[in-house]
C-alpha positions as CSV (number, residue, x, y, z in Angstrom):
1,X,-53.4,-109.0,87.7
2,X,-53.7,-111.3,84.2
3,X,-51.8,-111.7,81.4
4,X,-53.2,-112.6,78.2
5,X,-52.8,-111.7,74.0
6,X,-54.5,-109.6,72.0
7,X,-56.0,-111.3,68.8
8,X,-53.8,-113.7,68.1
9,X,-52.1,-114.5,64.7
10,X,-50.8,-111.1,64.3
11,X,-47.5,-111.1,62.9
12,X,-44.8,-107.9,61.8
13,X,-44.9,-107.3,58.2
14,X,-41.2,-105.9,57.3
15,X,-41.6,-102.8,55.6
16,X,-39.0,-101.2,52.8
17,X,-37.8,-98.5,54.0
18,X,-37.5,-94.9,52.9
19,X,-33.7,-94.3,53.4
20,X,-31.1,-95.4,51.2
21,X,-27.3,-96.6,51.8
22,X,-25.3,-98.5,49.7
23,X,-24.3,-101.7,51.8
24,X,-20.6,-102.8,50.4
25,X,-22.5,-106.3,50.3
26,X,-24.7,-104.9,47.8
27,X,-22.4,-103.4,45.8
28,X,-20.4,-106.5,46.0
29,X,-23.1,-108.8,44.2
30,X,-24.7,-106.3,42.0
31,X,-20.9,-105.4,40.8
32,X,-20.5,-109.5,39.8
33,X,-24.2,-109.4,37.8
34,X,-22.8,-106.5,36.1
35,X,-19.6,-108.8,35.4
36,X,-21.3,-111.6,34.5
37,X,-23.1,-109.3,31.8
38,X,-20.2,-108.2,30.0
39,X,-18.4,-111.9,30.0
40,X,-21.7,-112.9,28.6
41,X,-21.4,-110.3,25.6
42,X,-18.0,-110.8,25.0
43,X,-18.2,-114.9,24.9
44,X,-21.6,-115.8,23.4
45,X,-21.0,-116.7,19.9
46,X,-24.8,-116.5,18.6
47,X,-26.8,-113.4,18.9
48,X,-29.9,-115.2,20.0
49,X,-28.1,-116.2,22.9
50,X,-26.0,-113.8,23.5
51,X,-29.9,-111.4,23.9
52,X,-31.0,-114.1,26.1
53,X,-28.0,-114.5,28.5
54,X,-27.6,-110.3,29.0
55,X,-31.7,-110.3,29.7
56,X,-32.0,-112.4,32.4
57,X,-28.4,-111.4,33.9
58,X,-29.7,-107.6,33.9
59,X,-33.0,-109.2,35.4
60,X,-30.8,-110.2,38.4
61,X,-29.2,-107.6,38.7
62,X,-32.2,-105.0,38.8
63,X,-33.5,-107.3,41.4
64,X,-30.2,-107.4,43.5
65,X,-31.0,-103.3,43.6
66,X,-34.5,-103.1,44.7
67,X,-33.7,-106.1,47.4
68,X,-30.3,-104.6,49.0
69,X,-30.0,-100.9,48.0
70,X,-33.1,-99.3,50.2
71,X,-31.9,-100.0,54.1
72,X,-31.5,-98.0,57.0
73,X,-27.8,-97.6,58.2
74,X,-27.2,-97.9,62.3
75,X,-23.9,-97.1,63.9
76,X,-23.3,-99.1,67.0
77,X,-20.5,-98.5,69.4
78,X,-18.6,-101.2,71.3
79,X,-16.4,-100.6,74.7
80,X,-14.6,-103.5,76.4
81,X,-12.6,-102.8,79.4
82,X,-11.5,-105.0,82.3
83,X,-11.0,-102.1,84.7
84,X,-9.2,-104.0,87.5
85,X,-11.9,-102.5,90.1
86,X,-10.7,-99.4,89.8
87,X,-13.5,-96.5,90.4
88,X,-14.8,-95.1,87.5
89,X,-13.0,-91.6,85.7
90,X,-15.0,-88.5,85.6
91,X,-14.3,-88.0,82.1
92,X,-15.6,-90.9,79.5
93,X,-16.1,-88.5,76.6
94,X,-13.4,-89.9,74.4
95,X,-14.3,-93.7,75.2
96,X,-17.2,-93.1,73.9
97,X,-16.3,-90.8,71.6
98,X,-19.2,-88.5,71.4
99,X,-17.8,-85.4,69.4
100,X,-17.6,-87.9,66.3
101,X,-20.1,-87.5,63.4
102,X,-22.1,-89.6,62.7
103,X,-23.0,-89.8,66.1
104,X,-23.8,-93.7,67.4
105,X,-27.3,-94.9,67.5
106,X,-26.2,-97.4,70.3
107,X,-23.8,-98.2,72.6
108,X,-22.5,-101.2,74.2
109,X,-20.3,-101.6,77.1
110,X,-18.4,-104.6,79.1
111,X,-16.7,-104.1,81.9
112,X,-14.2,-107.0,83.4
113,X,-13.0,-106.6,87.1
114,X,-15.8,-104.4,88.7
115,X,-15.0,-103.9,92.1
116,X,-17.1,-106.7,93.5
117,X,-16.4,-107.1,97.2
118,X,-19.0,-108.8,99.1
119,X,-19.9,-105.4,100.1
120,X,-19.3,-103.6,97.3
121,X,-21.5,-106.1,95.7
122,X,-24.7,-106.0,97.6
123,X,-24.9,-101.8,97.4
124,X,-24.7,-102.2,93.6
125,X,-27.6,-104.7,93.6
126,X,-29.5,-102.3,95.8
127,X,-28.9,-99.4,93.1
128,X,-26.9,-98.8,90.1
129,X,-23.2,-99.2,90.4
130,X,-20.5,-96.5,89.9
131,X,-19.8,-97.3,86.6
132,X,-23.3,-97.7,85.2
133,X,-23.9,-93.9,87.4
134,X,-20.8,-92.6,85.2
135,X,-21.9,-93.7,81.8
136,X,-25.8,-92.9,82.5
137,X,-25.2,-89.6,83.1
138,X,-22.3,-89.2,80.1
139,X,-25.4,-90.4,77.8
140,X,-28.6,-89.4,79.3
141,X,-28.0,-85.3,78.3
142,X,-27.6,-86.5,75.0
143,X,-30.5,-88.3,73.8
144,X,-29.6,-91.8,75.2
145,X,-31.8,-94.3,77.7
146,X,-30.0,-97.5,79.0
147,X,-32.1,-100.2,77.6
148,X,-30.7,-103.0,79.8
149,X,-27.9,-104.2,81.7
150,X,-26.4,-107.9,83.0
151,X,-23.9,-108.0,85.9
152,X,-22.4,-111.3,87.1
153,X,-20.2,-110.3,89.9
154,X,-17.1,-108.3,88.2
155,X,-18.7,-108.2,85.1
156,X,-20.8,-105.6,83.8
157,X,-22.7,-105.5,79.9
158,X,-24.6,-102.4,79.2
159,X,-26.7,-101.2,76.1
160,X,-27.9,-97.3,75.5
161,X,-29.8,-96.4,72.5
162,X,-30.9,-93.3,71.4
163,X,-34.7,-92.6,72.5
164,X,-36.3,-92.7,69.3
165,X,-35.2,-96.6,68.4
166,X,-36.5,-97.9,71.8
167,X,-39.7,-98.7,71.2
168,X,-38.3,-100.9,68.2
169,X,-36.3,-102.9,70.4
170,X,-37.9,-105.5,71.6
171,X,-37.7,-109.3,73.2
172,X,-34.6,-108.5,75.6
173,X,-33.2,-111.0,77.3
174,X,-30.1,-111.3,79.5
175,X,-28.2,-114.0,80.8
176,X,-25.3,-115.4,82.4
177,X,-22.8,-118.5,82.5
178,X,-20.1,-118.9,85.3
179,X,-17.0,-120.7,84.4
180,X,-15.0,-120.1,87.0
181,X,-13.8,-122.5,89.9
182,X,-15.0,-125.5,87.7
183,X,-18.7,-123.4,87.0
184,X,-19.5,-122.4,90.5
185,X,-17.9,-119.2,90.5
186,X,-18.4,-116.2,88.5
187,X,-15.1,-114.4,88.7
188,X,-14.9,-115.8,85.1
189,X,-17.5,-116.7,82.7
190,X,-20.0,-114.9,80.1
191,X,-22.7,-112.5,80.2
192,X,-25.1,-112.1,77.5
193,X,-27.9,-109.7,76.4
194,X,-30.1,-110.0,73.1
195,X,-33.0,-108.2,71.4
196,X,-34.6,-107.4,68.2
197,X,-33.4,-104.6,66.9
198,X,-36.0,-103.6,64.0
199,X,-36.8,-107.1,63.7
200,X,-33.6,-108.1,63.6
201,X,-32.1,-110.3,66.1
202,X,-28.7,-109.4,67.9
203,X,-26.7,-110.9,70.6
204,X,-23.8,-109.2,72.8
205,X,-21.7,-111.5,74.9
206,X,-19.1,-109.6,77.3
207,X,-16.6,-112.8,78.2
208,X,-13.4,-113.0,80.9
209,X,-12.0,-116.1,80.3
210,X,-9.6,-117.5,82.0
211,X,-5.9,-115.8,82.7
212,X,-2.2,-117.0,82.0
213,X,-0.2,-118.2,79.1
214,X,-0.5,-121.7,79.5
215,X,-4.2,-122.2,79.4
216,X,-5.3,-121.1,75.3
217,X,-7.4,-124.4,75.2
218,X,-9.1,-123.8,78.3
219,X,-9.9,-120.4,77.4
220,X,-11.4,-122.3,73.9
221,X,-12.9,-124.5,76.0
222,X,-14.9,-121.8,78.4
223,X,-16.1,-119.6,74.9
224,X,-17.2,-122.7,73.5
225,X,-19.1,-123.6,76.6
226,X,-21.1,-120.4,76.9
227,X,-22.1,-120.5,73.4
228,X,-23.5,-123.9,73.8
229,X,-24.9,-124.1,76.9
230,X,-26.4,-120.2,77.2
231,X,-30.2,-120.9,76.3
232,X,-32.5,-118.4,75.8
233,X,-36.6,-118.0,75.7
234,X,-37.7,-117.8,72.0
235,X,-38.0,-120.9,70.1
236,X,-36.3,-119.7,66.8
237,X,-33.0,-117.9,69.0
238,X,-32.9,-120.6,71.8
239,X,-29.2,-120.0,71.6
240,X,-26.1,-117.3,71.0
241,X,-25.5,-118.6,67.6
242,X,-29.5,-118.6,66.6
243,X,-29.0,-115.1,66.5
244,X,-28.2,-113.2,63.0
245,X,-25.5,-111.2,64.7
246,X,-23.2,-111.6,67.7
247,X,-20.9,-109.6,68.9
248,X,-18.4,-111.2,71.5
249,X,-15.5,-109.6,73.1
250,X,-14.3,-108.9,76.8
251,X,-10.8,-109.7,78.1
252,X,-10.6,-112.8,76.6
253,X,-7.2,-113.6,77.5
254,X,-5.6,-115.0,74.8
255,X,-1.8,-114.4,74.7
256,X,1.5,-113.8,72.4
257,X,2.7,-117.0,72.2
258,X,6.8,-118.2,71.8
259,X,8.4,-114.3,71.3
260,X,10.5,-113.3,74.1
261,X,9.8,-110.0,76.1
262,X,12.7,-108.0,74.2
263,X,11.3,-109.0,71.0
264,X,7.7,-107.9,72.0
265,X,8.8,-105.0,72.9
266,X,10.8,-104.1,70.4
267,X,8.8,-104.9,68.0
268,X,5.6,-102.7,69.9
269,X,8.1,-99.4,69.9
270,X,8.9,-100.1,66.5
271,X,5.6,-99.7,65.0
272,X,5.6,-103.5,63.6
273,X,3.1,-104.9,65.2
274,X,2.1,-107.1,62.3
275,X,5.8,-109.3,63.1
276,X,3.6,-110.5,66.6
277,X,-0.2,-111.0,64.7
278,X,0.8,-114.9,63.6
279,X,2.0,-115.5,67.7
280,X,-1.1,-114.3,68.6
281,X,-3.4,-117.2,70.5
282,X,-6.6,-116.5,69.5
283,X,-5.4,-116.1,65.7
284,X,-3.4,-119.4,65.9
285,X,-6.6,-121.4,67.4
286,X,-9.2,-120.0,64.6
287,X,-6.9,-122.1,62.3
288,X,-8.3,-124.9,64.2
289,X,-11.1,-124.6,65.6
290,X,-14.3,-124.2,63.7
291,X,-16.7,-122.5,65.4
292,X,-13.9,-119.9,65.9
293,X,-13.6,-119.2,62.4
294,X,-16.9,-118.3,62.1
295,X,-16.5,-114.8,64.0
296,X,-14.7,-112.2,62.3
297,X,-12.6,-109.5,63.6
298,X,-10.7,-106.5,62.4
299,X,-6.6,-106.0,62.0
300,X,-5.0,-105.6,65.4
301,X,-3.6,-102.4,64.4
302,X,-3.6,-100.8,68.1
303,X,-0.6,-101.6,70.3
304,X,-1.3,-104.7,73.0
305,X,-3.7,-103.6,75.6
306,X,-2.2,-105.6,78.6
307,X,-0.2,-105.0,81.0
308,X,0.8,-101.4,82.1
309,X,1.6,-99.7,85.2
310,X,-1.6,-97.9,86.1
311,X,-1.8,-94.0,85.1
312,X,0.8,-94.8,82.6
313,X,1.3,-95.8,78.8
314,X,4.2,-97.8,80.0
315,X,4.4,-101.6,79.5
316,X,4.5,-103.5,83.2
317,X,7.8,-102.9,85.3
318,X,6.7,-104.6,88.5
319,X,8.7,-107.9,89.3
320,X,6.5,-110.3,87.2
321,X,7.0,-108.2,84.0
322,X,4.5,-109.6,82.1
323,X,4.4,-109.8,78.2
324,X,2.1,-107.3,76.6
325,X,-1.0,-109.0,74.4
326,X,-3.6,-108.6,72.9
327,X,-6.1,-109.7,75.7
328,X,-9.0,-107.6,74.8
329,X,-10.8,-108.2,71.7
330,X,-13.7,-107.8,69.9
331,X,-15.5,-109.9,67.2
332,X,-18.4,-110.7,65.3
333,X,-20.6,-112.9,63.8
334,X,-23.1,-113.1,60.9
335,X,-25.0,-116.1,60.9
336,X,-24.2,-118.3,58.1
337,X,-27.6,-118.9,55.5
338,X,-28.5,-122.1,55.6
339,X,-28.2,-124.5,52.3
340,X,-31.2,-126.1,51.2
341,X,-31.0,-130.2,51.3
342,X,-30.2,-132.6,48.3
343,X,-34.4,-133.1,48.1
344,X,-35.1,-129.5,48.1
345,X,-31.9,-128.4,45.7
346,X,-33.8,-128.7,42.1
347,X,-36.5,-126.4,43.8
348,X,-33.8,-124.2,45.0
349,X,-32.1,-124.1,41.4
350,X,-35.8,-122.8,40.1
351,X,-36.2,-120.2,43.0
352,X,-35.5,-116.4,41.7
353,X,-34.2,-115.2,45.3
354,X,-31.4,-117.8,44.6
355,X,-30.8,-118.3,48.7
356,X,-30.6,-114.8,49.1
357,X,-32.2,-113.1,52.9
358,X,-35.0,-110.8,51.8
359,X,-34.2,-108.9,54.8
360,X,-30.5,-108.6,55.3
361,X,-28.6,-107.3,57.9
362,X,-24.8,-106.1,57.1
363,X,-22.4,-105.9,59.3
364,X,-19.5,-103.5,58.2
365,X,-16.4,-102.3,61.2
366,X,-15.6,-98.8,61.1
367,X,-12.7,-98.3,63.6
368,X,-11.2,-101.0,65.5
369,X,-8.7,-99.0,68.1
370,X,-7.6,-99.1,71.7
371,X,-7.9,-95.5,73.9
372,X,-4.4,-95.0,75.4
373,X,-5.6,-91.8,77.3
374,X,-7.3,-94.0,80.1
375,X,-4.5,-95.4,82.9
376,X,-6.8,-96.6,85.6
377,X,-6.7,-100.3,84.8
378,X,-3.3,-101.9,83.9
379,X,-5.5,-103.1,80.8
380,X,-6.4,-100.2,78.0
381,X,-9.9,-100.1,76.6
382,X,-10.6,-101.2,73.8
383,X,-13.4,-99.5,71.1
384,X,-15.2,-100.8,67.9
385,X,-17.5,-99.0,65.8
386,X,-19.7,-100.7,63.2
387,X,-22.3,-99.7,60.7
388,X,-25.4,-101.7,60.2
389,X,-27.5,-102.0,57.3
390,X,-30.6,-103.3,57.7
391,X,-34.2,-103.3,56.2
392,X,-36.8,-102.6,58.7
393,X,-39.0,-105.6,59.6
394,X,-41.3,-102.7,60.8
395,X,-41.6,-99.2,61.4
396,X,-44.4,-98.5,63.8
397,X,-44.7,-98.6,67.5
398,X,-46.6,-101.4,69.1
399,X,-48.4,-98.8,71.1
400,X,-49.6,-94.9,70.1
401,X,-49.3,-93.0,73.2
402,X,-49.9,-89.5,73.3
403,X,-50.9,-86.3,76.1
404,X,-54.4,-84.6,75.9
405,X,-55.0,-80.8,76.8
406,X,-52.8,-78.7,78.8
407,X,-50.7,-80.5,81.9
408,X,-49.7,-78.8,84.8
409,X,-50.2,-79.6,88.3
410,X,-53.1,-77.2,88.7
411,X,-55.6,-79.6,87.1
412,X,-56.0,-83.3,86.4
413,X,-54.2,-84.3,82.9
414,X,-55.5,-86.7,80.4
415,X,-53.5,-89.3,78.1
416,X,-54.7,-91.4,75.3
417,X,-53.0,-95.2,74.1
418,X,-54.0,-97.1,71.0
419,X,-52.9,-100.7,70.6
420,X,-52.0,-101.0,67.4
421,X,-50.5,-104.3,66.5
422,X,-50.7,-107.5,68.4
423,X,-48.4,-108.2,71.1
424,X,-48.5,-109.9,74.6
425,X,-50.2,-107.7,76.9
426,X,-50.1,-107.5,80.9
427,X,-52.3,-105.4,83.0
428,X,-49.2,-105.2,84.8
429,X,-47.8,-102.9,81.8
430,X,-47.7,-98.8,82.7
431,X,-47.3,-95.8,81.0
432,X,-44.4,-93.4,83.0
433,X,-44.0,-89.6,82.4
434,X,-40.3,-89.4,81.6
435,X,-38.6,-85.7,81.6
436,X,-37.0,-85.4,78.3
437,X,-33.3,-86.5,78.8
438,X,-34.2,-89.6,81.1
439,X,-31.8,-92.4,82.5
440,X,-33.5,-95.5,82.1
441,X,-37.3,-96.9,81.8
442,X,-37.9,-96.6,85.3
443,X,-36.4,-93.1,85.4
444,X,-39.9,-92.1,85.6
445,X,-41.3,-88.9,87.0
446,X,-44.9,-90.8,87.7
447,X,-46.9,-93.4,86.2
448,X,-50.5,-94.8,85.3
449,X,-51.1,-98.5,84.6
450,X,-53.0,-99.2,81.8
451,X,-56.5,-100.0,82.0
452,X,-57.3,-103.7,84.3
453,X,-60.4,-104.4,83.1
454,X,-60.2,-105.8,79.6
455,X,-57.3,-106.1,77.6
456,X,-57.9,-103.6,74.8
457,X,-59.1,-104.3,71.4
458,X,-56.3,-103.2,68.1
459,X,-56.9,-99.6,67.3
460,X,-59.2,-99.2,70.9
461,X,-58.5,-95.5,71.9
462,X,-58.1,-95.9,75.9
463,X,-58.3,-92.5,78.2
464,X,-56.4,-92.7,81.2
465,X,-56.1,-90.3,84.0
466,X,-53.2,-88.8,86.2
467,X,-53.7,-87.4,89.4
468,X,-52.7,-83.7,89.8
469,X,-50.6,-84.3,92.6
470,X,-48.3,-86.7,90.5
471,X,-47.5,-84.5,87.9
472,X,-44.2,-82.3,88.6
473,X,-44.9,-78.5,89.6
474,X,-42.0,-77.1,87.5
475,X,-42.6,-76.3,83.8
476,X,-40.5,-78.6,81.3
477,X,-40.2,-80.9,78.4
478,X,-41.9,-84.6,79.0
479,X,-42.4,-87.8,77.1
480,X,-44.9,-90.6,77.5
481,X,-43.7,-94.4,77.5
482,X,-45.9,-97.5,77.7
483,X,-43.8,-100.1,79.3
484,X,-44.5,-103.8,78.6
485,X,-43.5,-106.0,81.6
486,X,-43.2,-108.9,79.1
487,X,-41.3,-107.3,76.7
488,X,-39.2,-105.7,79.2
489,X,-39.2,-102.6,77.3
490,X,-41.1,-99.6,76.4
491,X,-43.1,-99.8,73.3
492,X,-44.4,-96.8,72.3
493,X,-43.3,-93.0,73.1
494,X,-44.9,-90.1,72.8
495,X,-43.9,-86.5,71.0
496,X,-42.5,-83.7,73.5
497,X,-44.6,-81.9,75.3
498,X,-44.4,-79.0,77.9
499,X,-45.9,-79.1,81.5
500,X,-46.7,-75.5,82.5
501,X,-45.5,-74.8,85.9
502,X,-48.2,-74.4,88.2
503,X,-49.6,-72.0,90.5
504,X,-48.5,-74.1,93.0
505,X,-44.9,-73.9,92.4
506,X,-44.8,-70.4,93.5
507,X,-47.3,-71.0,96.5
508,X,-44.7,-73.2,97.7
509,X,-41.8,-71.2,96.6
510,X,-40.0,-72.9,94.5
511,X,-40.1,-70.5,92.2
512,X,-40.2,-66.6,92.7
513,X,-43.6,-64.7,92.3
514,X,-43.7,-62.2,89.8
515,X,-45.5,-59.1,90.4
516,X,-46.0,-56.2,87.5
517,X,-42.8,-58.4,85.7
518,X,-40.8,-58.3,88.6
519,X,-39.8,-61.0,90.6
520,X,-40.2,-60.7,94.2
């Protein structure tokens, strides 16, 4: 089968969008135009200029509100947990805290430490592992479809979103750096999955870096590694920092540096955690290192995750008694604008969007916590919750995909798919029948590929048909997805719609027969 690109040149056209949030960002700048105004009143000493100064500072400001004010606001949740290969709980309800409102729009979870025995290993290539099971099925009920996932031997990165915002996540990409046993093993290392979000491009790293007090610089050393030397297909986010926002975190390994154990402790019971913040490794090497201080993170006001007896909130009372720290972090990234040169800085000074992103994306954390409740690991999860504001770089599907007539296993059914904005097409792409509350995109009941002939035209309405015997003989709710192999995602969904169970459900029995309303 080919590959090839419908008319090319196309190109998304960001849209504004119809909801409206006020971004603290926003606020922020329009708050210091609104400043600037009344220091302009108070100071100008001639009218005339005084008029002139308070026109064009309102003009800014007006502008500041129609550019930031109308976004969309996302909530994404974060889970980093080095789980010491232990098996997976039953419960996951409160890591992922799914009775809070607003509910997340996605989810993000890295695992350390999955149990990867050679054995172990191999089975979880062959088919998910326990941990991705666990969490699949924990979403799936409610509304949420693993997008992707990236596992290097113990570690594990996985993204859900909600069904409605996949086919607006696009160009993923996962990859992986080893940085264990001098770069040959991948006990330690990075892995990494991006995509546009809406247009926007984000980047998760999940890290383990290496263990033990001594070694802060080589953990530096590995982070600094993987962020240089990850690359990554598209030409404008070859690599992790290309992208406007990363978030990094794992157990990361960094330690409490110079405090004795009594004082750690003593200072954990007491509820002053912020005596032990300054000691804290990865705090002490942001001073120094650059690229460091470009990631932000919230106040570490959640006890040190690491170490604890196992099924226990109690610090570690084996032999080794090692110090609690901090080990598990999460941080993130916005990437800095970039300053015109001296050349271009009188056309700058002229420009009305003076530097500003025409289509921002704000990054605001929520809750920055550890869940205590979970004793499996001697390491305690750690959970972030952010809120991003964004303006759509687009709002419709690449693909319109959509059922035709009544389905049910009694008759051949017919679908319809419109292209309906450039993108690279396969003839290796498909459309699945997904029941409603599906695991993944090849949780599929069935599926068609698209036609192989010709690639289709923009706006071309395509019939397909699928065979009778595909389609499932029990009645219940389904959605269409057009999968694009390229794009590794699905691209367009369909509404709900019911499949009536068929007569040949009760021929086979697996459903009763119902005679004068009674079921026999």
């Amino acid at each position: 089968m080919s590959t090839g690109r419908l008319q090319s040149g196309g190109r998304d056209k960001c849209s504004v969008s119809s909801s409206v949030s006020q971004g603290s960002r926003s606020k922020m700048l329009l708050r210091q135009r609104l400043s600037q105004l009344l220091t302009c009143i108070d100071d100008m000493s001639s009218d005339d200029e005084a008029s002139e100064e308070v026109s064009r500072t309102l003009d800014e400001a007006f502008q500041l509100c129609g550019r930031f004010i109308p976004t969309d606001a996302f909530r994404l949740h974060i889970v980093t947990w080095n789980v010491a290969t232990a098996e997976p709980p039953e419960d996951v309800t409160s890591l992922l805290q799914l009775d809070v409102q607003p509910p997340a729009d996605l989810y993000v979870i890295g695992l350390q430490e999955v149990n990867a025995t050679p054995v172990r290993f191999i089975s979880d290539l062959l088919a998910e592992d326990a941990w991705s099971h666990v969490f699949m099925d924990t979403l799936a009920p409610r509304g949420f479809v693993k997008v992707t996932s990236m596992r290097m031997q113990g570690l594990l990165l996985l993204v859900f979103a909600k069904q409605l915002h996949l086919p607006f996540i696009r160009n993923i990409q996962a990859t992986y750096t080893r940085t264990g046993f001098f770069g040959y093993w991948g006990n330690k290392g990075g892995v990494t999955v991006r995509f546009s979000f809406y247009g926007h491009m984000v980047c998760f790293l999940n890290c383990h870096l290496a263990a033990h007090m001594n070694y802060a610089l080589q953990r530096v050393d590995e982070i600094e590694y993987i962020l240089e030397t990850q690359d990554l297909d598209l030409s404008d986010t070859p690599h992790v920092r290309d992208h406007k926002a990363v978030f990094w975190f794992g157990d990361l390994n960094f330690r409490i540096a110079d405090h004795g154990l009594h004082f750690l402790r003593s200072s954990i019971n007491s509820g002053r955690l912020n005596l032990l913040w300054n000691k804290d490794q990865l705090t002490m090497m942001k001073k120094t290192e650059a690229f460091l201080q470009e990631f932000e993170e919230g106040p570490l006001n959640f006890k040190p995750t690491y170490k604890f007896d196992r099924n226990s909130e109690t610090y570690d009372t084996s032999g080794k008694k090692r110090k609690p720290a901090w080990t598990d972090r999460i941080l993130w990234r916005i990437k800095p604008k970039t300053f015109p040169s001296e050349d271009e800085d009188e056309k700058a000074s002229t420009s009305s969007d003076e530097g500003v992103d025409e289509y921002p994306l704000l990054v605001t954390q929520d809750k920055y916590t550890s869940d205590m409740s979970y004793g499996a690991s001697d390491h305690k999860p750690v959970i972030a919750t952010f809120s991003l504001e964004l303006k759509k770089c687009f709002d419709t599907p690449l693909v319109h995909v959509s059922p035709l007539g009544v389905w049910s296993a009694d008759q051949e059914a017919l679908l319809n798919y419109t292209v309906q904005e450039d993108f690279l097409s396969s003839t290796w792409d498909w459309i699945g029948l997904y029941k409603v509350g599906f695991k993944s995109a090849f949780d599929y009941e069935t599926f068609v590929w698209v036609r192989e002939e010709d690639l289709p035209e923009i706006n071309e309405v395509i019939q397909l048909h699928v065979d009778k015997d595909e389609i499932p003989l029990l009645s219940g709710h389904y959605v269409l997805g057009y999968y694009s192999t390229n794009m590794k995602s699905i691209i367009g969904l369909s509404a709900d719609f019911q499949i009536l169970e068929s007569k040949r459900a009760v021929m086979e029995g697996l459903v009763p027969e119902n005679i004068n309303g009674l079921n026999q």
